[in-house]
C-alpha positions as CSV (number, residue, x, y, z in Angstrom):
1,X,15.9,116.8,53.5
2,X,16.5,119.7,50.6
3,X,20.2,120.6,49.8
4,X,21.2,123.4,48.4
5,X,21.7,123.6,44.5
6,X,24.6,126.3,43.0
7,X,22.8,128.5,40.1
8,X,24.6,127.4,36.9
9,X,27.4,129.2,36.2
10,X,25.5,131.7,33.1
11,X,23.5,132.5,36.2
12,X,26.0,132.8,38.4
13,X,27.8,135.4,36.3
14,X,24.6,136.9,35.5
15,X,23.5,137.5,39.4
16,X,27.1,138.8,39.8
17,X,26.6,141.4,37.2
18,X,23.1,142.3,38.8
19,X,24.9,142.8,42.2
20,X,27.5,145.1,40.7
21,X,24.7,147.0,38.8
22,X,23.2,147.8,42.1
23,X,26.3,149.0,43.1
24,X,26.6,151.0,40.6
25,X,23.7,152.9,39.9
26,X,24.0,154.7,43.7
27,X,26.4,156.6,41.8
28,X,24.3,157.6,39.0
29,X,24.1,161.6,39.3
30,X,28.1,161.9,38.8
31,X,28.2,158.3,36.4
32,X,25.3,160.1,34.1
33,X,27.6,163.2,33.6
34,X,30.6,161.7,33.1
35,X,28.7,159.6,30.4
36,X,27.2,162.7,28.7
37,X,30.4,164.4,28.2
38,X,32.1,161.4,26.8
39,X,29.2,160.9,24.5
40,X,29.2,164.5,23.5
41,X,33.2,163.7,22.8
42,X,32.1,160.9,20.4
43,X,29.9,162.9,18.6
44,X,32.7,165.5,18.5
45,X,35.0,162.5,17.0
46,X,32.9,161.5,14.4
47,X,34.2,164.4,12.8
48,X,36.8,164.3,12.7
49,X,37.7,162.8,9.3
50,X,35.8,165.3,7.3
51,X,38.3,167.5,6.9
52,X,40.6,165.4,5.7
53,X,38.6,165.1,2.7
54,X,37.5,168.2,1.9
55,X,41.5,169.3,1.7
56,X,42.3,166.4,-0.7
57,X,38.9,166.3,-3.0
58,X,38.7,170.5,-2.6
59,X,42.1,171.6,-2.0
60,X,44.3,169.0,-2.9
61,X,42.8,167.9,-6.2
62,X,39.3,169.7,-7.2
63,X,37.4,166.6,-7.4
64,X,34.5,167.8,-5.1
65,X,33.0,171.3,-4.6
66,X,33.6,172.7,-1.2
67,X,31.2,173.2,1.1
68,X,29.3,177.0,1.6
69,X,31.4,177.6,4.4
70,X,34.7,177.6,2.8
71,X,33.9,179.1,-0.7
72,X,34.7,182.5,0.3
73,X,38.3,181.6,1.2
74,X,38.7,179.1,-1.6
75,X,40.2,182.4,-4.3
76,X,43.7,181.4,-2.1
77,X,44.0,177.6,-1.9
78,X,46.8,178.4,1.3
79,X,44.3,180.2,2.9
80,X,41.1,177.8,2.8
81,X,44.0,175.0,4.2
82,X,44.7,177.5,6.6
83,X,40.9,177.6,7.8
84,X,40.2,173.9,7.2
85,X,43.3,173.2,10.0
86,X,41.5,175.7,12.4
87,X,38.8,173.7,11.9
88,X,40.1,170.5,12.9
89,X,42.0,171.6,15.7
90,X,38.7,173.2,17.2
91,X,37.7,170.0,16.5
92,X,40.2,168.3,18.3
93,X,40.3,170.4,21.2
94,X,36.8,170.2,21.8
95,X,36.8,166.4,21.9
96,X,39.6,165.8,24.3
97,X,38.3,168.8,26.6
98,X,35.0,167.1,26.9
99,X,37.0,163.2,27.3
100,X,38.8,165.2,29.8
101,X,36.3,166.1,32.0
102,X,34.0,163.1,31.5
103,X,37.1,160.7,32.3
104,X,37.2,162.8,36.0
105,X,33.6,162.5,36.5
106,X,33.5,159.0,35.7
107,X,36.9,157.9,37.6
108,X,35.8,159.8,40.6
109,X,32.1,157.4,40.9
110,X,34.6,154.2,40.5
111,X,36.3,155.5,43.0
112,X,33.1,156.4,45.4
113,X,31.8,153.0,44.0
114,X,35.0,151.5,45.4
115,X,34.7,153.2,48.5
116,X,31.0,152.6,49.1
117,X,31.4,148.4,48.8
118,X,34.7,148.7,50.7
119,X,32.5,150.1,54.1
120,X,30.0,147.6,53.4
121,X,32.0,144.4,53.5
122,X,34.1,145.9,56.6
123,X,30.7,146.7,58.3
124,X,29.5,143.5,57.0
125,X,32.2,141.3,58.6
126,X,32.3,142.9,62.1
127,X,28.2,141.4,62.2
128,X,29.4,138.2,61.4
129,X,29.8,135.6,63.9
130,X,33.2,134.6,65.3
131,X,32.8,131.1,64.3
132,X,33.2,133.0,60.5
133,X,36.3,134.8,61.4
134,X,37.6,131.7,63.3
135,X,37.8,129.4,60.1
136,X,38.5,132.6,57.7
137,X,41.9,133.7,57.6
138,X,42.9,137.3,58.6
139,X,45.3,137.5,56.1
140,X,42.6,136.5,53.3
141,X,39.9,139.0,55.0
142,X,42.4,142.1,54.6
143,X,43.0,141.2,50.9
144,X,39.7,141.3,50.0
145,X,38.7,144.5,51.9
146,X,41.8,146.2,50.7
147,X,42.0,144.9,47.4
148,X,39.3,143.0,46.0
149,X,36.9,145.9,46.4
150,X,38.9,147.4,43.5
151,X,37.0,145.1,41.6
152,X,33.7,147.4,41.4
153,X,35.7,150.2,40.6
154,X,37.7,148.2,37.4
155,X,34.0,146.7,36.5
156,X,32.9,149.8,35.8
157,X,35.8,152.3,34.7
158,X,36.8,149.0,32.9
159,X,33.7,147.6,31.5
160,X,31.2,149.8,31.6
161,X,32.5,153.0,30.8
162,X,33.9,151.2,27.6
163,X,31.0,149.5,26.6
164,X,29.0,152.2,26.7
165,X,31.2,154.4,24.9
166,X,32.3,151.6,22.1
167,X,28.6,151.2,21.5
168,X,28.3,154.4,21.0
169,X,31.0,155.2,19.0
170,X,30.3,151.8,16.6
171,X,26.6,153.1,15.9
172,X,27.9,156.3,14.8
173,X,30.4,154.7,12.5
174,X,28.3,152.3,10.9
175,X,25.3,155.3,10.0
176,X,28.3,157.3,8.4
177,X,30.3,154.4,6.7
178,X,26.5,153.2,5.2
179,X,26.0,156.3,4.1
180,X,29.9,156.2,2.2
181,X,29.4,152.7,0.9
182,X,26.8,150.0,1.8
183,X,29.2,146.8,0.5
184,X,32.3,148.5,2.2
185,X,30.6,148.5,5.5
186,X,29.3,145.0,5.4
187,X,33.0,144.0,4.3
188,X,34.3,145.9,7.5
189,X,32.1,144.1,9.4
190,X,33.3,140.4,8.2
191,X,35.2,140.3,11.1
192,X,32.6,140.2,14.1
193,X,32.0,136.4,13.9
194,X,35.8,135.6,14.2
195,X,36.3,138.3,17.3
196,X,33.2,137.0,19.1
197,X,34.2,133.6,18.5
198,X,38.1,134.9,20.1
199,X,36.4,136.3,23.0
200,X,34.4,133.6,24.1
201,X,37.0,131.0,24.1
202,X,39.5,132.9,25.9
203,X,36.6,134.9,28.4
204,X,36.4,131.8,30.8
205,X,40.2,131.0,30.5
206,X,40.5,134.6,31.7
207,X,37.9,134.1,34.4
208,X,39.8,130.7,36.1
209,X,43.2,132.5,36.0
210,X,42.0,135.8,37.8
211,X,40.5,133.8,40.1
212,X,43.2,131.5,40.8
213,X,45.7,134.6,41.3
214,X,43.6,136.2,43.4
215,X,43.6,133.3,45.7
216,X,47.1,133.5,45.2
217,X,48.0,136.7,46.6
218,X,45.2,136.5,49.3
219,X,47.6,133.7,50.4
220,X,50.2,135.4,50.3
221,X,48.3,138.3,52.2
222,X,47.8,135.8,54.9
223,X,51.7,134.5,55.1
224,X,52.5,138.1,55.3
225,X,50.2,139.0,57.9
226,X,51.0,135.9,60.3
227,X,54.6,135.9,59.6
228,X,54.7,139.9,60.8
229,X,52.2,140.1,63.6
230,X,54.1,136.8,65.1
231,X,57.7,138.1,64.5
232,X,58.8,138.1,67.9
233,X,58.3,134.3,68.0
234,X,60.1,134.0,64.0
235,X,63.0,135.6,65.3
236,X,63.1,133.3,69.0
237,X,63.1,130.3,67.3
238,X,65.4,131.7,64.4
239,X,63.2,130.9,61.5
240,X,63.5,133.5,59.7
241,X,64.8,131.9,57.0
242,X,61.9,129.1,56.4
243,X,59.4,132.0,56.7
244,X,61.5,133.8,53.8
245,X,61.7,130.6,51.6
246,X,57.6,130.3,52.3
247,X,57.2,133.5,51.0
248,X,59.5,133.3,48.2
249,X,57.5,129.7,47.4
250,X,53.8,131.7,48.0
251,X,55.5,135.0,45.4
252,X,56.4,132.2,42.8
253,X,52.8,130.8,42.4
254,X,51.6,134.2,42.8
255,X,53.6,135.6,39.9
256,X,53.3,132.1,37.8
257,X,49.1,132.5,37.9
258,X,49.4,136.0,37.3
259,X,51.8,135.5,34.5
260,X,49.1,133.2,33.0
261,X,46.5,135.4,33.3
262,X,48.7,138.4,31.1
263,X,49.2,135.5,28.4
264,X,45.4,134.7,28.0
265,X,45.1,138.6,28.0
266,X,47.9,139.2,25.6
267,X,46.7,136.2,23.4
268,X,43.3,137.9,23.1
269,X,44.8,141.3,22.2
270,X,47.1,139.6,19.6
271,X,44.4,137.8,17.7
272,X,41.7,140.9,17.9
273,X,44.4,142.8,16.0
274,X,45.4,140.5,13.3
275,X,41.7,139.7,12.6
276,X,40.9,143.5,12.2
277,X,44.2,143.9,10.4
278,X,42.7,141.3,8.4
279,X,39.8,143.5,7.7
280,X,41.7,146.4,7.3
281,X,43.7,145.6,4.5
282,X,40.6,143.9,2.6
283,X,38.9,147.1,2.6
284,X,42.0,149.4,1.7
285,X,42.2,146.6,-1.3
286,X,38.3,146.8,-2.3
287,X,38.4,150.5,-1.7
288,X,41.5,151.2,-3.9
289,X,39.5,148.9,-6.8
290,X,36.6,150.9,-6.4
291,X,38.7,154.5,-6.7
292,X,40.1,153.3,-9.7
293,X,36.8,152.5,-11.3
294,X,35.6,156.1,-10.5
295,X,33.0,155.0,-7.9
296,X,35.0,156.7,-5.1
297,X,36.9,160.0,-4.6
298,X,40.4,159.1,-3.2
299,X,39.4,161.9,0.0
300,X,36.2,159.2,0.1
301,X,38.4,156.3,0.5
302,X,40.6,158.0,3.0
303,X,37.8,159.2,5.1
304,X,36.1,155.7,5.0
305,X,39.3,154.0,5.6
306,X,39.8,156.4,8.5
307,X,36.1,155.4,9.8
308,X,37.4,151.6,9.9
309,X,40.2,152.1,12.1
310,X,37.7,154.4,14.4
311,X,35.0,150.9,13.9
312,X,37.7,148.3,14.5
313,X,39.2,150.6,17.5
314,X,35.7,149.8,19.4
315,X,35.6,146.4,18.5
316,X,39.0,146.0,20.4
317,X,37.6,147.7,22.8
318,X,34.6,145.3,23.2
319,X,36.8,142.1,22.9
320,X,39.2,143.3,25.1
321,X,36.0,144.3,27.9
322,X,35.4,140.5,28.1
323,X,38.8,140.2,29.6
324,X,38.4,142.8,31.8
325,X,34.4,141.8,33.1
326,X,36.2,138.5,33.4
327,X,39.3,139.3,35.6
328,X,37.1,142.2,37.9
329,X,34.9,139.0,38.4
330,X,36.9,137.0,40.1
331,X,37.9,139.2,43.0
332,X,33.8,140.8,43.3
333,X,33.2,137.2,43.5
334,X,34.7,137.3,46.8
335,X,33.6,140.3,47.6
336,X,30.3,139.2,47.4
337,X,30.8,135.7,48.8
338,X,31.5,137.5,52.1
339,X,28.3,139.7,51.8
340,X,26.0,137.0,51.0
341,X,27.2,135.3,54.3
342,X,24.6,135.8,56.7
343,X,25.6,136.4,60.5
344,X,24.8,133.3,62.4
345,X,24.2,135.6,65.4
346,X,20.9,137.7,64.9
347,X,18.4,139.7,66.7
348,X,14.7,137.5,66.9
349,X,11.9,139.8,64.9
350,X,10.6,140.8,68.6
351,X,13.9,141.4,70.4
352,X,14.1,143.9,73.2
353,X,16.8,145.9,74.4
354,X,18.9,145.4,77.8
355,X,18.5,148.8,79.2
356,X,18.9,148.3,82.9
357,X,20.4,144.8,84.1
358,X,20.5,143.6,87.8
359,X,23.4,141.1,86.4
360,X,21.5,137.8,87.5
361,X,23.2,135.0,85.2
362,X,21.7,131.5,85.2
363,X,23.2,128.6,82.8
364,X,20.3,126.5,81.9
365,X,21.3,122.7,80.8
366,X,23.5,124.4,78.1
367,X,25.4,121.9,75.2
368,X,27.2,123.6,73.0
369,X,29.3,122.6,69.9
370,X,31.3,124.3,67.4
371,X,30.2,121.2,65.4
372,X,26.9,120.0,66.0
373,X,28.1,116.4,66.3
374,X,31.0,117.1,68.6
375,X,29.6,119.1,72.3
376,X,32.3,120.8,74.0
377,X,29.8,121.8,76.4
378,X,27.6,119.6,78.1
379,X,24.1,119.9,80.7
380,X,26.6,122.3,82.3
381,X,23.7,123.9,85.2
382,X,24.6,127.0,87.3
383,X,23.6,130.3,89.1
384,X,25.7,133.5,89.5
385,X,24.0,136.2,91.5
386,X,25.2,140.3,91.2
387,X,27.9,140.4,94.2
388,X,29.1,137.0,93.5
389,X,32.8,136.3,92.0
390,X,32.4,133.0,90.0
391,X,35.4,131.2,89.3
392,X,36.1,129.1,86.4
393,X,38.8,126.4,86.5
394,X,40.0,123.3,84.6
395,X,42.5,122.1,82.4
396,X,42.7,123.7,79.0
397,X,40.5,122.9,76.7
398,X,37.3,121.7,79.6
399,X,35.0,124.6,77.8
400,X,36.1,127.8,80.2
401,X,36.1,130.5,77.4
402,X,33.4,128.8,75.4
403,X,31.1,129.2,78.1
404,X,31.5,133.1,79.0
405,X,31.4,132.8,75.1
406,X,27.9,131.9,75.0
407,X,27.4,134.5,77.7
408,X,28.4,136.8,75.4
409,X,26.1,135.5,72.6
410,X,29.4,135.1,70.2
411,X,27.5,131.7,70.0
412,X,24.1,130.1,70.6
413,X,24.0,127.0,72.6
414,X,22.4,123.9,70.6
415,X,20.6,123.0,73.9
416,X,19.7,124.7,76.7
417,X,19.0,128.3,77.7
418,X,21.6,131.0,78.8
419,X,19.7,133.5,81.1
420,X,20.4,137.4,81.8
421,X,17.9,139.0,84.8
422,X,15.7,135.9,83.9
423,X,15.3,136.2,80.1
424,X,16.6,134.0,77.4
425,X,20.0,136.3,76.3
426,X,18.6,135.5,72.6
427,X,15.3,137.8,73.7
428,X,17.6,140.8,73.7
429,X,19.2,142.6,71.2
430,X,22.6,141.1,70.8
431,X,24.4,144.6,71.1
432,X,22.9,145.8,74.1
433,X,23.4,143.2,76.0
434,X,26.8,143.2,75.3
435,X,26.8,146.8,76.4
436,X,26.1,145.4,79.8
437,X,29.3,143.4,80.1
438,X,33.0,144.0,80.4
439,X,35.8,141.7,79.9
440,X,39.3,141.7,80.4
441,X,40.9,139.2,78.0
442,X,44.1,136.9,78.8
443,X,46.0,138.7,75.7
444,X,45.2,142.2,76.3
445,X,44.4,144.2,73.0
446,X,44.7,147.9,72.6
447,X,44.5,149.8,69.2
448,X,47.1,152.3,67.6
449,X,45.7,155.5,69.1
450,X,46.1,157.4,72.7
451,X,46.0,155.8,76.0
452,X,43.3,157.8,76.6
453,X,41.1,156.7,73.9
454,X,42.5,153.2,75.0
455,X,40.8,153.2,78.7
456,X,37.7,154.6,76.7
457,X,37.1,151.9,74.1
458,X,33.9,150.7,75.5
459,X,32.8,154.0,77.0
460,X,33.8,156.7,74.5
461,X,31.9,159.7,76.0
462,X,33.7,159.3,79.6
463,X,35.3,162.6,80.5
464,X,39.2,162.5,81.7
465,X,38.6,162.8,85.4
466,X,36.3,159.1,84.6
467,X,39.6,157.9,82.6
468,X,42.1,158.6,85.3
469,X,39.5,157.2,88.2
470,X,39.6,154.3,86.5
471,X,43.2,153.9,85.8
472,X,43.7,154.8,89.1
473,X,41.5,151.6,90.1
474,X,43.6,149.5,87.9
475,X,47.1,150.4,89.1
476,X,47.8,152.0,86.3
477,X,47.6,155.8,86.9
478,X,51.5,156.0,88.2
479,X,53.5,154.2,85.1
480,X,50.7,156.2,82.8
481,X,51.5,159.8,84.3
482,X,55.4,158.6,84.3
483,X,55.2,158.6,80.3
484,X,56.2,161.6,78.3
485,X,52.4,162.6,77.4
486,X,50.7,160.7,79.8
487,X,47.4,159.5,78.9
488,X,47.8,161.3,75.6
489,X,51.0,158.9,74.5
490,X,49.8,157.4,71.4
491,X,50.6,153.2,71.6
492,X,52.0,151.3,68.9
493,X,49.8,148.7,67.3
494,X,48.4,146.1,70.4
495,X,50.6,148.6,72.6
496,X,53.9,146.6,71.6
497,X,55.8,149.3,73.3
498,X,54.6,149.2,76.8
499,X,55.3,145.9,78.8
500,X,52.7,142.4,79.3
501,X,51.9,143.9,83.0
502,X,51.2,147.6,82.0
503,X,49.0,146.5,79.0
504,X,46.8,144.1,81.2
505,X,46.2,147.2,83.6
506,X,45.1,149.1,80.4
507,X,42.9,146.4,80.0
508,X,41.4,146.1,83.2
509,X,41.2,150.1,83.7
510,X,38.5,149.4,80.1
511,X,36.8,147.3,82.4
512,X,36.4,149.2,85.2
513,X,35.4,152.1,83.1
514,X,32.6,150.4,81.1
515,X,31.0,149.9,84.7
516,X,28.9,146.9,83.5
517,X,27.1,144.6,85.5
518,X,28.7,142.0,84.5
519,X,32.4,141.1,84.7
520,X,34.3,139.0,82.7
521,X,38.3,138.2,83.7
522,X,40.2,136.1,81.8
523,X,43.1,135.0,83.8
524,X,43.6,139.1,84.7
525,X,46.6,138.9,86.8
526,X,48.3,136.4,84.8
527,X,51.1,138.9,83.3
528,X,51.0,141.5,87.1
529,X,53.8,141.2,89.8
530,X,52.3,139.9,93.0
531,X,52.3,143.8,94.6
532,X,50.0,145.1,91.3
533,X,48.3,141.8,91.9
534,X,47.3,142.6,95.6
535,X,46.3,146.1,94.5
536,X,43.9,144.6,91.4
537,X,42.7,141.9,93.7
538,X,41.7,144.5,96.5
539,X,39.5,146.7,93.5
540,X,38.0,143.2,92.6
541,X,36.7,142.9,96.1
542,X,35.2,146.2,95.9
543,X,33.7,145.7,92.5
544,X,32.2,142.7,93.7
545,X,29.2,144.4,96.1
546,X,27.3,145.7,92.9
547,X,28.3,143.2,90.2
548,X,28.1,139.5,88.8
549,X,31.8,138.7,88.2
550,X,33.6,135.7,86.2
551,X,36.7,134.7,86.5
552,X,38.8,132.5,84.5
553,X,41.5,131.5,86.5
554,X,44.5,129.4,87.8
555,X,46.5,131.6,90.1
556,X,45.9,130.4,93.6
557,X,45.4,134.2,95.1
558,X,42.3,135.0,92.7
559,X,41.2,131.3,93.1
560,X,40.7,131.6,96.7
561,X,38.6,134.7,97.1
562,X,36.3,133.6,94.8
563,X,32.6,133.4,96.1
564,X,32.3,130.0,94.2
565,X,34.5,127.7,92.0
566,X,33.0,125.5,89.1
567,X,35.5,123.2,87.8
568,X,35.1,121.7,84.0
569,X,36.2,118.8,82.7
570,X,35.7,117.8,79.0
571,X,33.2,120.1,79.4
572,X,31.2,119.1,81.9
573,X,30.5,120.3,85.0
574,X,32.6,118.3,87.6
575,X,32.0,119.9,90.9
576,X,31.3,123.7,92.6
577,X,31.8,125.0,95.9
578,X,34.3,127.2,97.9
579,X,37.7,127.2,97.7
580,X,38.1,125.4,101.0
581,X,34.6,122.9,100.9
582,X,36.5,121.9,97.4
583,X,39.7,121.2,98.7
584,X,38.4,119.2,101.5
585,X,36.5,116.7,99.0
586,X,40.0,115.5,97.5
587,X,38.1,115.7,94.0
588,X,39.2,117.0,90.8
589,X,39.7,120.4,91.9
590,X,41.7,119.2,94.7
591,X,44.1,117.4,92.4
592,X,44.5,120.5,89.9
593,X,45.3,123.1,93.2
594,X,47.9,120.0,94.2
595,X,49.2,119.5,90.6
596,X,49.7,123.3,90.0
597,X,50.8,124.9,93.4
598,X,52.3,121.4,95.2
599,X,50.4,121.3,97.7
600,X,46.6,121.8,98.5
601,X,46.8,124.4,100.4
C-alpha cells in the first residue's frame, strides 16, 4: 500500500511561491503599470545625486567644468545655484509623482489579489464535505477567510513589489558607482556574504514564529466565536469569568508568539544595518584616502558616497523581503491547505441532473461510518413511497440524522446503495438533487436579512403572494403581519429576536415554499405550542398526498400519524410498522412510547 510522502520543505516553499505566482499574475494589466511607473521613478532617482556635484566641483570650488547646459548662467555663481536647485526639485517631484501613482496601481492589484483568493477559499469551503467542517473549527475557518487571505496581498505589496524594485534600483547603482570607481564598488559590495548569511539564519526562525502566531490567533478566533455565539448559555451558568480568564490565557500566547516574531524581525533589521554601516564607513574612509591623493574630486566622493547609501538602502530592502516572504507564508500556507483539500462529495464524470423527481426513496443495505472502522449505520433496508410520512425514532445517537444525511449526499455510504426514483443518488449531480429536497432542521437557522428573504432561502425567485401562501401554511402569517414591517422586518443574526416557536414556523414556511418532493422534519414541532402544533400537523397531512416525507421524531402527536415508523438502535434497524401494529408487539418501540409518554398508549 503507497503512503503519501510530504515534498521537502525547499519544495514545499517553492510550490507555495508558484501558487501565489498564479495568483498574482491575474492581476497583471494593473501590476505591469504600477511596475512601470515605479521603475520610471528609479530611473528618475538615479539622478538624483548629480547635482550635488556639479554645485560643489562647479560652483562650490571650480574643480570640474560645468556641463553645456549651465555655462550660460555660470557669469553669476547665485544664479547657476539657483538653476541647479530647479533642477533637482524637478527632479524630485517627478520621482515621487511617478512613486505616487505606481504605489496606487500596485496597492490596488494586492488588494484585488486579496479579494480574488478570499472568494475562492469561501467558495471553496461551501463544496467541501461536512465531515471537513465537522472536525475544522468555525472559529479557525473565519480567521483564515478574513485574515489569512491578507497574506497574498502582503506577498506581493511586500515582496514582490520590493524585490523588483531593489533589483532594479541596485543594477542601476552598481553601472553608475563602476563607472565612479571600480575598487570602491567592489568594497561597497563586501557586505553581501555577511547579509545573506543574516537572512538565511533568521528566514526560517521567522517562518516557525509566523506560523505559530497565526495558529495563535486563529485560536483565539475560535474562543471568541464559541464563547459569543453561545453567550446565552455563558451567562446561565455564570461563567463568564472562566471564559474571560480563557481568553486572557489564549491573548497571552498570542501576544508572547507574536512578540517573538517582532524580535527575530527586529534582530534581522539591527544586524543588516550595522553590517552596511560597516560598509559605509569603510568606503567614506577609502574614499576620503583617495580625495586626498588627487584621484577623486570631493563632489565625486559625495556623489559616490550618496550612491552607497541608495546601494545599501536596497540591500535592506532585500534582507528585510526574506522576513516578509517568510511571515506572508505562514498564513498562505493555510490558505492553501484549505484549497488543496478536495471535497469528499463529487459529481461522477457521467452525472446526470435530477430534473423531475416522483420522490421514490429506497435504502439499500446501507453501512455507513464517519470512520471506516467504526459503522454507525448498519444493513439498515427500507422503502418510502411519495404520499408516505416515514417516521424515524430511537434513542439519541441510533443513526436518525446520519441516515437522512446520506439522503442528502452530505455523505456516501461505505456499503450499500441509497436510491432516488430508482437511481443510485451518486448518479446525479449532487446539487440538483438537493434541489429536490426540503428540510426543516431541529435548530432552526435563519440569516441577518428580511423575513421575506428568510421564507425564500431555497426558492429565491418566489413572488410575495408564494411567500405569504406559504407562511400562511406554516402558521406563521398572523405573528409575521403583527410585526412593525411585516415580512420586510429584517432578523437579527439566527433570528435571536423572534421566539424558538416563531423561528421554527420560519423554518417550516422554507419548507413548504421550496415545494420539493421530498420532505425532511427534524423534530418540527419540537419548540410549537400544541394549538400551532395541530395547525402544522393538519398542513403535514395535506402535504403528504404528493410527497415522500421523513420525520424525525419523538412527540407522540407526529409519531402517531405517521404512515410507518422505523425504529434504530445502534444503528440498526430494529423494527417498522404502524404506530398501533408496533405498540402491540411490546418491542423496542413499545418500551421507548412507555419510557417517554408513561404509558403506551
Amino acid at each position: 500500500m503507497s503512503t503519501e510522502t510530504k515534498p521537502s520543505r525547499p519544495r514545499a516553499k517553492r510550490l507555495l511561491l508558484m501558487r501565489a505566482w498564479l495568483l498574482m499574475r491575474m492581476q497583471w494589466p494593473r501590476a505591469a503599470m504600477g511596475f512601470v511607473l515605479s521603475l520610471l521613478a528609479i530611473s528618475a532617482s538615479l539622478y538624483q545625486p548629480w547635482p550635488i556635484q556639479i554645485v560643489v566641483d562647479s560652483i562650490l570650488t571650480d574643480k570640474a567644468s560645468p556641463p553645456r547646459w549651465l555655462a550660460p548662467y555660470m557669469s553669476d555663481k547665485s544664479a547657476a545655484l539657483l538653476v541647479v536647485c530647479g533642477v533637482l526639485l524637478a527632479v524630485y517631484v517627478l520621482r515621487y509623482t511617478l512613486n505616487a501613482w505606481g504605489t496606487m496601481y500596485l496597492v490596488r492589484a494586492g488588494l484585488e489579489m486579496t479579494h480574488d483568493l478570499r472568494c475562492r477559499l469561501y467558495e471553496h469551503m461551501q463544496k467541501l464535505s461536512l465531515l471537513f467542517h465537522e472536525r475544522h473549527a468555525v472559529g479557525d475557518s473565519i480567521y483564515r477567510v478574513t485574515w489569512d487571505t491578507y497574506s497574498i496581498q502582503t506577498l506581493f505589496n511586500s515582496g514582490v513589489v520590493p524585490m523588483v524594485n531593489a533589483l532594479a534600483m541596485l543594477i542601476g547603482m552598481l553601472i553608475i558607482m563602476w563607472q565612479f570607481d571600480p575598487l570602491l564598488t567592489l568594497l561597497a559590495l563586501a557586505v553581501v556574504p555577511a547579509l545573506w548569511l543574516t537572512i538565511k539564519y533568521y528566514g526560517e526562525r521567522i517562518g516557525r514564529s509566523s506560523m505559530e502566531y497565526h495558529d495563535t490567533e486563529s485560536k483565539l478566533s475560535t474562543v471568541i466565536h464559541e464563547t459569543l455565539s453561545a453567550i446565552r448559555t455563558v451567562q446561565a451558568f455564570v461563567r463568564e469569568e472562566d471564559e474571560r480568564r480563557r481568553f486572557e490565557d489564549d491573548t497571552t500566547r498570542s501576544a508572547a508568539a507574536n512578540l517573538r516574531l517582532l524580535r527575530e524581525q527586529i534582530m534581522v533589521g539591527f544586524i543588516a544595518g550595522l553590517i552596511t554601516g560597516a560598509g559605509t564607513v569603510a568606503i567614506v574612509w577609502i574614499g576620503g584616502e583617495r580625495v586626498l591623493s588627487g584621484r577623486l574630486s570631493v563632489g565625486e566622493l559625495i556623489v559616490f558616497i550618496t550612491y552607497v547609501g541608495m546601494l545599501y538602502q536596497p540591500m535592506a530592502t532585500l534582507s528585510g523581503l526574506a522576513t516578509a516572504v517568510q511571515g506572508a507564508l505562514a498564513p498562505f500556507r493555510r490558505v492553501v491547505e484549505i484549497l488543496t483539500a478536495n471535497p469528499v462529495i463529487r459529481d461522477k464524470p457521467k452525472a446526470r441532473p435530477l430534473t423531475t423527481c416522483r420522490g421514490l426513496v429506497r435504502f439499500e443495505r446501507v453501512s455507513f461510518g464517519y470512520d471506516p472502522g467504526r459503522l454507525v449505520l448498519k444493513d439498515i433496508d427500507f422503502e418510502a413511497h411519495p404520499g408516505e410520512m416515514i417516521a424515524l425514532v430511537g434513542p439519541s445517537g441510533s443513526g436518525k440524522s446520519t441516515l437522512l444525511s446520506l439522503l442528502f449526499r452530505f455523505y456516501d455510504p461505505q456499503q450499500g446503495r441509497v436510491l432516488v426514483d430508482g437511481a443510485d443518488v451518486r448518479d446525479y449531480q449532487y446539487r440538483s438533487l438537493r434541489r429536490q429536497i426540503s428540510v426543516v432542521p431541529q435548530e432552526p437557522i435563519l440569516f441577518s436579512a428580511r423575513i421575506a428573504e428568510n421564507i425564500a432561502y431555497g426558492r429565491p425567485d418566489a413572488t410575495r403572494d408564494q411567500i405569504v401562501e406559504a407562511a400562511k401554511q406554516a402558521e406563521a402569517h398572523e405573528f409575521i403581519t403583527a410585526l412593525p414591517q411585516g415580512y420586510d422586518t429584517p432578523l437579527g443574526e439566527r433570528g435571536a429576536s423572534l421566539s424558538g416557536g416563531q423561528r421554527q414556523r420560519l423554518a417550516i414556511a422554507r419548507a413548504f415554499l421550496k415545494n420539493s418532493p421530498i420532505l425532511i422534519l427534524d423534530e418540527p414541532t419540537a419548540a410549537l405550542d400544541a394549538e400551532t402544533e395541530a395547525a402544522v400537523l393538519r398542513t403535514l397531512q395535506r402535504l403528504r398526498e404528493q410527497r415522500t416525507v421523513f420525520v424525525v421524531a419523538h412527540r407522540l402527536s407526529t409519531i402517531r400519524d405517521a404512515t410507518s415508523v422505523i425504529v434504530l438502535q445502534a444503528g440498526q434497524l430494529a423494527e417498522r410498522g404502524t404506530h398501533s401494529e408496533l405498540l402491540a408487539r411490546h418491542g423496542p418501540y413499545a418500551r421507548l412510547v412507555e419510557l417517554q409518554f408513561g404509558a403506551a398508549k
